[in-house]
Every structure is written in structure tokens, then in C-alpha cells.
C-alpha positions in Angstrom: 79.9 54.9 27.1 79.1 53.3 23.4 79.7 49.9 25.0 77.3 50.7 27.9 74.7 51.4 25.5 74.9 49.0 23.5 75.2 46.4 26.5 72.0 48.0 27.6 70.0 47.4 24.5 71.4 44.2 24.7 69.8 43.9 28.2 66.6 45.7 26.8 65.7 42.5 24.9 65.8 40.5 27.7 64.0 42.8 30.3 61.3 43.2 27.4 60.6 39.5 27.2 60.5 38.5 30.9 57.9 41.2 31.5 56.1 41.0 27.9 55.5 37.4 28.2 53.1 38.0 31.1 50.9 40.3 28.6 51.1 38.2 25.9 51.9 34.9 23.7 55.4 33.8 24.1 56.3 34.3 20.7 55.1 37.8 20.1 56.6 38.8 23.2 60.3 37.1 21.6 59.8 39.1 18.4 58.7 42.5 19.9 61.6 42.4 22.2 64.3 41.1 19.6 63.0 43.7 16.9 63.0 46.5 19.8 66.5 45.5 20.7 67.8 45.3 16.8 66.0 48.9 16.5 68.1 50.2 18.9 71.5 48.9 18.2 70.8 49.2 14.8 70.3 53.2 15.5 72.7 53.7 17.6 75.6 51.9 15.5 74.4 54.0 12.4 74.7 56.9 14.3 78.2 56.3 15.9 79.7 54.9 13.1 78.3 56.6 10.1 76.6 53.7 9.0 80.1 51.6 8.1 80.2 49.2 11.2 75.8 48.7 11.4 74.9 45.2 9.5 78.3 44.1 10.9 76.6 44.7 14.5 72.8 43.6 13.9 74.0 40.3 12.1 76.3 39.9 15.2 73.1 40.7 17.3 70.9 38.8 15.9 73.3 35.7 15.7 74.5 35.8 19.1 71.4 37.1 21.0 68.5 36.4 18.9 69.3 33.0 17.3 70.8 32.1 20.5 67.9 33.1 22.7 65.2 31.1 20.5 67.4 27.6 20.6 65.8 27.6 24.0 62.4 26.8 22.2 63.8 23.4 21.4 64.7 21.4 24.6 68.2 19.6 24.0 69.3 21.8 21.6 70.8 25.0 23.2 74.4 23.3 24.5 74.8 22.0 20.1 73.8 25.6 19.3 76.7 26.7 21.5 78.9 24.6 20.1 77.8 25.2 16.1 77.9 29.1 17.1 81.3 28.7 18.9 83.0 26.8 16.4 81.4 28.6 13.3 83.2 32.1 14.6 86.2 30.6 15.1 86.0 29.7 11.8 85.4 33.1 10.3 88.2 34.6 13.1 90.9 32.3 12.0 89.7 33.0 7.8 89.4 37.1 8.6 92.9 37.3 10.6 94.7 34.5 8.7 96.9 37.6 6.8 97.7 39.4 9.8 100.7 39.7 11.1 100.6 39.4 14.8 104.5 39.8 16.1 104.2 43.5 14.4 100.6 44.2 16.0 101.3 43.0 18.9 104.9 44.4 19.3 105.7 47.4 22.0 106.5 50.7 20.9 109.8 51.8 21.5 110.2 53.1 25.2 111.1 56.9 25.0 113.8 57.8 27.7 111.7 60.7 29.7 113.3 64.5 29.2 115.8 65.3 31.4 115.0 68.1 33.5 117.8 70.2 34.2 118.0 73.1 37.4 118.2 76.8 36.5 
């Protein structure tokens, strides 16, 4: 359910702008739906994680669906902004993770032989 809501004030940005933008100037209607859709995920990930995983979430947001959204203001620019985006988190993926060791997260747990039932 948490990622249902969070994918639907994800979707709440978007719905906002395609039907604010008929009310008003493109640009308010980008900032009143991206600062309604930070409000909410902001709230929401304060309340479901105590506050710990929030700025991780609205940069993430704000990155990834804000920034992203307003490279369409500048024709020819979305597919570098992609790219720049894409290749700047695998950067921080490959920096975060570099310590981990993968064969012992990613290694099966040792299969437990199911009870033996016995008749009586």
C-alpha cells in the first residue's frame, strides 16, 4: 500500500498540471502541482518512516519528477537530461554499494528439510 500511495502522489502532480494549466499560466500551474505533489510525499514519508527516509524521498522526487518534468521547457534538451540523470545515479549507485558484498546478500538461505510427520 505505501508504494500505491506514493505512486499516486506521484500521479497527483501530473493530473494537477494537465487540468491546472487550463486555469492558469503554465508555470504556476508546474509549481502548484510539483509543491502539491512534494507536500504529499514529503508527509507521507515523515509519517511512515519517522522522519529517517523523507529528504532521501523529496530530493529523489524532485530530481526524477520535478527536474525531469521542467527539461520539457527547453526543446532538445529532455533525451541529454535523461542521459545526465541516468548516468549521474549510476554514479552515486556504484559509490553507495561499492563496499557491499553481494555473493553474501544475494546468497540463499539454507534449505530446511520439512518435519517429518510421523502416524499415531
Amino acid at each position: 500500500m505505501n508504494y500505491f500511495f506514493l505512486s499516486a502522489a506521484f500521479f497527483a502532480f501530473h493530473i494537477l498540471l494537465a487540468y491546472l494549466v487550463d486555469v492558469m499560466s503554465l508555470y504556476y500551474a508546474f509549481g502548484i502541482a510539483g509543491l502539491v505533489s512534494m507536500i504529499l510525499v514529503g508527509g507521507y514519508m515523515r509519517v511512515v518512516s519517522g522522519g529517517s527516509f523523507t529528504i532521501q524521498a523529496m530530493t529523489a522526487q524532485g530530481v526524477y519528477l520535478i527536474l525531469f518534468s521542467y527539461t520539457f521547457f527547453f526543446p532538445g534538451m529532455t533525451g541529454l537530461a535523461i542521459t545526465i540523470g541516468s548516468v549521474a545515479t549510476l554514479a552515486i549507485l556504484m559509490f553507495r554499494s561499492a563496499r557491499i558484498d553481494w555473493s553474501t546478500r544475494f546468497k540463499k538461505p539454507a534449505q530446511v528439510p520439512p518435519p517429518i510427520l510421523s502416524a499415531s
